[in-house]
C-alpha positions in Angstrom: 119.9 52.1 -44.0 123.0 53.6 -43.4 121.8 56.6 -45.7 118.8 57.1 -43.8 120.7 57.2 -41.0 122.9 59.8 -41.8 120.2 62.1 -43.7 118.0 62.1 -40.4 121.3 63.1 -38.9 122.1 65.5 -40.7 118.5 67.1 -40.5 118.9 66.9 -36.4 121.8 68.6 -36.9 120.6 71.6 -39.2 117.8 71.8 -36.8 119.6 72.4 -33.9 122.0 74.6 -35.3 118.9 77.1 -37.2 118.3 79.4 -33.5 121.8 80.2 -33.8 122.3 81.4 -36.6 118.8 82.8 -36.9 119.4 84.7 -33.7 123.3 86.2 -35.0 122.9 90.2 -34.7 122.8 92.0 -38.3 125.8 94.3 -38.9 125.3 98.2 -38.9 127.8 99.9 -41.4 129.9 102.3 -39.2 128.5 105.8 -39.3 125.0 104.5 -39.5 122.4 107.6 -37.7 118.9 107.4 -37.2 117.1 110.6 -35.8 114.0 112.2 -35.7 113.2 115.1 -38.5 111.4 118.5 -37.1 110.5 117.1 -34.2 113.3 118.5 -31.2 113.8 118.0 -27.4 112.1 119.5 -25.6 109.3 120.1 -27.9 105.7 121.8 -27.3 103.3 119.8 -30.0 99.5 118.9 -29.8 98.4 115.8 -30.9 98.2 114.3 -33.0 102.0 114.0 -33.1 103.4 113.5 -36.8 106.8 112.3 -36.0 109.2 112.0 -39.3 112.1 109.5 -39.4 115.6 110.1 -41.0 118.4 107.7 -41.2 121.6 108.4 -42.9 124.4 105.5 -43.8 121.7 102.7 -44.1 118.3 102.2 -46.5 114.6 101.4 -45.4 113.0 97.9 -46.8 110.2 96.5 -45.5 110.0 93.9 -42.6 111.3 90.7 -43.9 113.8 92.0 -46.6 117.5 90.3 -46.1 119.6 93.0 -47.5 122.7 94.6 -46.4 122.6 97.9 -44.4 118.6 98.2 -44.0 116.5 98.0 -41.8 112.9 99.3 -40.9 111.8 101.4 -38.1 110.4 101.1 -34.7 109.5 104.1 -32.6 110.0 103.5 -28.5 107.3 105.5 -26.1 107.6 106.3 -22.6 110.4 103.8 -21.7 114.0 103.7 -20.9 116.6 104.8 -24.0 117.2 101.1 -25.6 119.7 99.3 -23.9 118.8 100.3 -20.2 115.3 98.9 -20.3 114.9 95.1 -18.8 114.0 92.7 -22.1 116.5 95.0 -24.0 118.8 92.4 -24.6 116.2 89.7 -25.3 115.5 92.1 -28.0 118.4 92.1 -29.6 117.9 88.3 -29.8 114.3 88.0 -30.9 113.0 91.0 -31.6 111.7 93.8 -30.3 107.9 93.4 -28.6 105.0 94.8 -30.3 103.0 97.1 -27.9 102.2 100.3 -27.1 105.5 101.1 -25.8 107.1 99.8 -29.3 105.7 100.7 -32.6 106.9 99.0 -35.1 106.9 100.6 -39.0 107.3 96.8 -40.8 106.6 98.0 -44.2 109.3 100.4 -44.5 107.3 103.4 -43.3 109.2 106.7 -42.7 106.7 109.1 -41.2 103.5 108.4 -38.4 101.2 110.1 -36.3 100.9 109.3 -32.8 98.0 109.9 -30.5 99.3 111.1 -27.5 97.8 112.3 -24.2 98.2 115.6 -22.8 101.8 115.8 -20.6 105.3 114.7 -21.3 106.4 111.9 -23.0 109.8 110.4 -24.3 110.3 109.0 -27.8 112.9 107.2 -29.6 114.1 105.5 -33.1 115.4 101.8 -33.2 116.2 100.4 -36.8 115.3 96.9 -36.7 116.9 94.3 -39.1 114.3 91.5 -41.2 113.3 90.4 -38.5 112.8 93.3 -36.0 115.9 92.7 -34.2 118.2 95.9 -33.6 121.5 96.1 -35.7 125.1 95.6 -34.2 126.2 98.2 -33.3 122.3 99.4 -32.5 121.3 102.3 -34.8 119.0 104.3 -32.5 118.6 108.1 -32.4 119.2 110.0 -28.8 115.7 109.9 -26.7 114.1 113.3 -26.5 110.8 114.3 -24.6 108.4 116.1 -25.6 105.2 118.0 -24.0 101.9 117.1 -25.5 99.3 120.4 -24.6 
């Protein structure tokens, strides 16, 4: 009895304890940059938009893969630079949100092509950790705008 007891405790206990430590932030190594390739503020483009990533001081891996200084990339459109937008620090929590405002490249992508309407529109890079969470400290490149003719 007394085993069952504490085994079911135990259990409980691990339970309880999992969104903790599920939800810890994943460390960036210092240095860590992520920014966009050929593509520049202020840019005139037509779309299709091919936007190219680049990160320097980490490695790419897939959505999912538990490694040390990786991550995978999510591309933010038309919203505030990460870290000034409400939900911002639910993402860093859970996740960032999968929508048209947040693309996310899960299988270690490190180009895309956007469709984008004619006018302006911001973009920005967030490295997301296994589980599409940003790193701490966040690994994001600067926003930049671009004009869509």
């Amino acid at each position: 009895m007394f085993s069952r007891l504490t085994t079911a405790t135990c259990l409980a206990f691990s339970l309880l304890a999992a969104p903790v430590i599920a939800q810890e932030a994943t460390p960036a190594p210092e240095g860590a940059e992520l920014y966009f390739i050929s593509l520049e503020d202020g840019a005139t483009v037509s779309s299709p938009v091919t936007v190219r990533f680049g990160l320097s001081g980490m490695g790419v891996a897939p959505a999912g893969t538990e490694r040390e200084a990786t991550g995978h990339h999510h591309v933010l459109v038309n919203r505030a630079p990460f870290g000034e937008a409400e939900g911002d620090d639910e993402a860093m929590m859970n996740g960032l949100p999968a929508d048209d405002n947040h693309r996310h490249f899960g299988g270690g992508q490190t180009q895309t092509t956007l469709e984008l309407a004619p006018g302006a529109h911001t973009l920005q890079l967030v490295l997301g950790d296994a589980m599409h969470r940003p790193h701490d400290p966040v690994v994001a490149s600067d926003q930049i705008t671009i004009t869509v003719e």
